[in-house]
N, C-alpha and C positions, 0 to 999 in steps of 0.2 A: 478758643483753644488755649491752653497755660504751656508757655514753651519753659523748658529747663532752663534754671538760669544759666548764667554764661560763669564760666570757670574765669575768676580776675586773679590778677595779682598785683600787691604790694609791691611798687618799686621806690627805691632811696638812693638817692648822688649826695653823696656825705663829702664833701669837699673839708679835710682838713689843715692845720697850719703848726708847722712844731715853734716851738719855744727856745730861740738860738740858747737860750741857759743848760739845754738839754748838754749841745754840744760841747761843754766846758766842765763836763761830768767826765769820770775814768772810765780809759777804755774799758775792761773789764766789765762795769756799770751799763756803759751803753751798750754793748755785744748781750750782755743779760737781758736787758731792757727789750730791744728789741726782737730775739729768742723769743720773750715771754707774751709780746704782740701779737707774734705772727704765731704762733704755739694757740692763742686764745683764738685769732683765728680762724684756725685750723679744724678747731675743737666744735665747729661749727655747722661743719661738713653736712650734709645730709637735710640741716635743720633751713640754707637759705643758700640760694646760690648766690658767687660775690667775686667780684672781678677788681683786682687793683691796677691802676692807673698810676701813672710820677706827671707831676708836673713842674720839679724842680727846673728851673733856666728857662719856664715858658711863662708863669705869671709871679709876682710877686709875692702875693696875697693868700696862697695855698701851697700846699705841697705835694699833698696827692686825694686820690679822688678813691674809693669803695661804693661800687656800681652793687647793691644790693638789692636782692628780688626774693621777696618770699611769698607763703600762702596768706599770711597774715601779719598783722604791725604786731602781735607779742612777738617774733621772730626779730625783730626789727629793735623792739626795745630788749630784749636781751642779749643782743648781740652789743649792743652799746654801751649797756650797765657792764657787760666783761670786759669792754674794754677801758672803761672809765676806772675800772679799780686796778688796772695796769700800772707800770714803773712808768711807760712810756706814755699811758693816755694821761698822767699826770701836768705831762708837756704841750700835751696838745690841745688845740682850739679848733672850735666849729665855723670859720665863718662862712660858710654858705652850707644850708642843706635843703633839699628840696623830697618834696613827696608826691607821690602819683600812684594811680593805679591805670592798669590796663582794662581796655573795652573798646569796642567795636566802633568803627567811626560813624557818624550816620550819614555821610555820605557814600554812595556806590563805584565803584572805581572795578576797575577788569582786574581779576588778576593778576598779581606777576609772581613769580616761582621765585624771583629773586628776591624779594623784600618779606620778614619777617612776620609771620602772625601778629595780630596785634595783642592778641589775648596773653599768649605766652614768650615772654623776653628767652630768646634764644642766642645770646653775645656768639659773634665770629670769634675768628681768629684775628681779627683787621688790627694793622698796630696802632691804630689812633682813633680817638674816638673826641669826635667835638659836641660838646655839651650846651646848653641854654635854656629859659626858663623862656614863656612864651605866652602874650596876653595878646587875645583880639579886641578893636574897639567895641563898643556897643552901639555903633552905625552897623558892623557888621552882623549884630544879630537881631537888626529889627529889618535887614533883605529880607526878599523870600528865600524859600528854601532854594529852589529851583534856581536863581541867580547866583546862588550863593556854590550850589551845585557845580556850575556854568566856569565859575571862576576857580573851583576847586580844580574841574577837569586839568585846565591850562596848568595848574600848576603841577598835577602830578605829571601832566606831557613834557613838563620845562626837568622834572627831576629824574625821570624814565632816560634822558638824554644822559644822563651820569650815572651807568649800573656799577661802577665800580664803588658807589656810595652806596649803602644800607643803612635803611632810616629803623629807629623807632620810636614812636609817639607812645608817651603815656599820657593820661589826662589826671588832674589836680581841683577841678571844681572842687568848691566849699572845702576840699584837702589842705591846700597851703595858699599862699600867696599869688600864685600865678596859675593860668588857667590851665596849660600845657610843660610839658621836657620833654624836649626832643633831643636827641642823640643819635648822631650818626657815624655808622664805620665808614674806615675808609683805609686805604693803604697812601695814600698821598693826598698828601694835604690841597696839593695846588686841585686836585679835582674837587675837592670840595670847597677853595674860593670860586670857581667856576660857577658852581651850580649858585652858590651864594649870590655872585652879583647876579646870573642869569636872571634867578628869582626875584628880586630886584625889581626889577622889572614889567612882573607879572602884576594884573589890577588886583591879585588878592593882598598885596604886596602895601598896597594903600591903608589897609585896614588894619595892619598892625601898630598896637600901642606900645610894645615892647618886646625886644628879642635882647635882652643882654641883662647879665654878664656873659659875656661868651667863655667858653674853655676847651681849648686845646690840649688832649691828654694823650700817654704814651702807654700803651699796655705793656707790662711787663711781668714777672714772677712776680709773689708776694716780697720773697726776700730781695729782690733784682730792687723792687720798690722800696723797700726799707733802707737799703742802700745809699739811697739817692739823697735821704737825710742830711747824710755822712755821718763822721764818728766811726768807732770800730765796725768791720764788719762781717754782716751776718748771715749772709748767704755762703762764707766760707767755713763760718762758725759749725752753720749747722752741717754745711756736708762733711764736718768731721764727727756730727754724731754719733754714737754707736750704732750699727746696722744691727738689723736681725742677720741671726748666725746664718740663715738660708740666702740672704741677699734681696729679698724680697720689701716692698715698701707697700701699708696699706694705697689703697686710690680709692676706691668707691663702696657704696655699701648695693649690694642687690636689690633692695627697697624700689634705689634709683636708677636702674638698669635692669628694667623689664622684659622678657624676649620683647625682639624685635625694634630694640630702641640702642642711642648712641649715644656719648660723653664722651666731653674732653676734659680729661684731668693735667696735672702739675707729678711729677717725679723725677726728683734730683733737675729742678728748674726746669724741664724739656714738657712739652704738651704729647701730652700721650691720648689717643684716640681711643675708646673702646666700646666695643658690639657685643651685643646678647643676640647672639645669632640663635634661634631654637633652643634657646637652654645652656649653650655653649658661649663664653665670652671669649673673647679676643680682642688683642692691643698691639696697634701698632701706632710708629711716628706719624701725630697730626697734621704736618705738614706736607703738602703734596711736593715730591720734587721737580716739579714742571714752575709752578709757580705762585707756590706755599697758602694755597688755599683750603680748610677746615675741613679734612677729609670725614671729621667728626660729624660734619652737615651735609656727606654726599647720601647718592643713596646706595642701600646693601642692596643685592640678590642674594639671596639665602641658598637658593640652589647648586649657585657656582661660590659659594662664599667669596662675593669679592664686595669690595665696593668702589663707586666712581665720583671721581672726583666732582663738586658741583662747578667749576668754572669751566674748566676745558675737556672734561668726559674722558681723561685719564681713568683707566682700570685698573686697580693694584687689588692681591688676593690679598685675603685677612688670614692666610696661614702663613705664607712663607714672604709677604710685603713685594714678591715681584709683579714687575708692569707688565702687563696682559694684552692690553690694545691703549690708544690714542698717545697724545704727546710724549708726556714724562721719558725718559729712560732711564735714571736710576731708580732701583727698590726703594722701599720706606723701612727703615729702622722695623723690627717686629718686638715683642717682649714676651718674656715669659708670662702664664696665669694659674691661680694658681686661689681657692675659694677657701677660707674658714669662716663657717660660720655664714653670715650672711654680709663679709666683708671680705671685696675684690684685692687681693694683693698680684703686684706686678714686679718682674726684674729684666733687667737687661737678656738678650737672648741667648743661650748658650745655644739650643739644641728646641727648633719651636715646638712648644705646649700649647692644646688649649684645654681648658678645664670648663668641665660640665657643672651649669646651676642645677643641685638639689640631686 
């Protein structure tokens, strides 16, 4: 029997470093520079999904981190050649980049609801994210399977004890230099030294030939990120861009917002959540306010248009963002919606809309 293949994806941790000469450029310069970054970007939307990171005041050696995932490496090399012919990527260096793609582990593990597909990279909302590349011995791949099974178990039991971490494993065979990246969310950090030494620990724990460079990263906006650079700045820059005369800011294209599917986008720096409910989209604030977890990754009922929050089953409508049943007590932010073409725009809510796809 020929099974379909498995739908992968291309992922890249582009770790870069600016060039302090940057910052001894005029202000003006830099405020353009960086504009024209995060502008190229931007310009991207649709073609690879891409998470920035700051790692200013946590390593030395890099500044920030672009969590990139696409269907394929030309996505991947064109998004690089645009940024290489930037003001700013003129300044910048690569020293660490890593490649992986996603696939299926071949060992068996139960379920959890809480941890991530392995096929398709789905980023939280988690503010940090610790990065590393990740080589097993070759003691460990002449076990048997079944041993090796054995000692897998243990470790997912020692990582199950820290659900406030979400892991994802991509794999790098004959790709790059290291055989795994693993990247995990988290909202605090001290639970993920926990789990670290826990694992430690563990006899799979023996068999590693390498787990470092390690990276500590801070998710932030793109511009919140550019920021951190220093030099003029450009997260104030752009919010003085000229608006459309309706108020409204593109976010998503329809393409990427199927019925029945969710996204979290970026508008005016704030995560905006949004649902293709039966044809119908709606946007409200990504953040739960119970305890600011990716309302983007709960689940909809379509029936009652609401959706529930995934950590504490908080219920908030997707028309008017009020709490319905569990923790939370205040509403979620709502936004306007509002379709041209096959591209979602949103604005702050005057009076709530939603707008019908097609």
């Amino acid at each position: 029997m020929t099974h379909a293949p498995e739908r992968r994806q291309v992922v890249r941790f582009a770790f870069y470093k600016l060039d302090p000469a940057w910052r001894r450029l005029s202000a003006e310069r830099q405020a353009s520079s960086k504009i024209e970054f995060g502008e190229t970007i931007e310009g991207f939307h649709g073609q690879l999904l891409l998470r920035p990171y700051g790692l200013v005041g946590i390593r030395g050696d890099c500044d920030f981190l672009l969590w990139q995932v696409a269907e394929n490496l030309d996505a991947l090399v064109a998004l690089q050649t645009a940024l290489n012919r930037t003001d700013l990527g003129a300044y910048l260096s690569l020293p660490y980049s890593y490649l992986a793609m996603t696939r299926r582990s071949i060992y068996e593990f139960p379920e959890d609801p809480g941890q991530p597909s392995r096929l398709v990279i789905r980023p939280s909302d988690a503010r940090y994210l610790f990065v590393y590349p990740f080589i097993k011995t070759r003691g460990w791949y002449m076990l048997p399977k079944a041993e090796r099974q054995t000692m897998m178990d243990e470790h997912v039991r020692v990582g199950r004890k820290y659900p406030s971490i979400r892991l994802n494993t991509t794999y790098s065979y004959g790709l790059d230099d290291q055989e795994f990246i693993v990247a995990f969310e988290g909202d605090q950090p001290g639970d993920f030294l926990d789990l670290v030494m826990e694992l430690r620990e563990s006899k799979a724990s023996s068999y590693t030939l390498r787990d470092t460079p390690t990276f500590t990263c801070v998710q932030m906006s793109l511009w919140d990120m550019l920021d951190t650079l220093g030099g003029a700045g450009a997260a104030q820059a752009v919010s003085r861009r000229p608006a459309r005369a309706d108020g409204y800011t593109p976010a998503a294209s329809l393409a990427d917002l199927p019925p029945g599917s969710s996204m979290r986008v970026y508008a005016a720096g704030e995560a905006v959540a949004l649902f293709n409910v039966n044809g119908t989209v709606y946007a409200i604030s990504n953040r739960c306010t119970h305890a600011r977890a990716s309302l983007s990754e709960g689940t909809v009922d379509a029936a009652r248009c609401v959706v529930t929050c995934p950590w504490h089953a908080g219920v908030f409508s997707l028309e008017s963002g009020q709490v319905l049943d569990g923790p939370p007590s205040l509403p979620v932010a709502t936004y306007r919606v509002k379709l041209e073409g096959d591209t979602v725009l949103i604005a702050p809510a005057e009076a709530r809309e939603a707008s019908v796809a097609g």
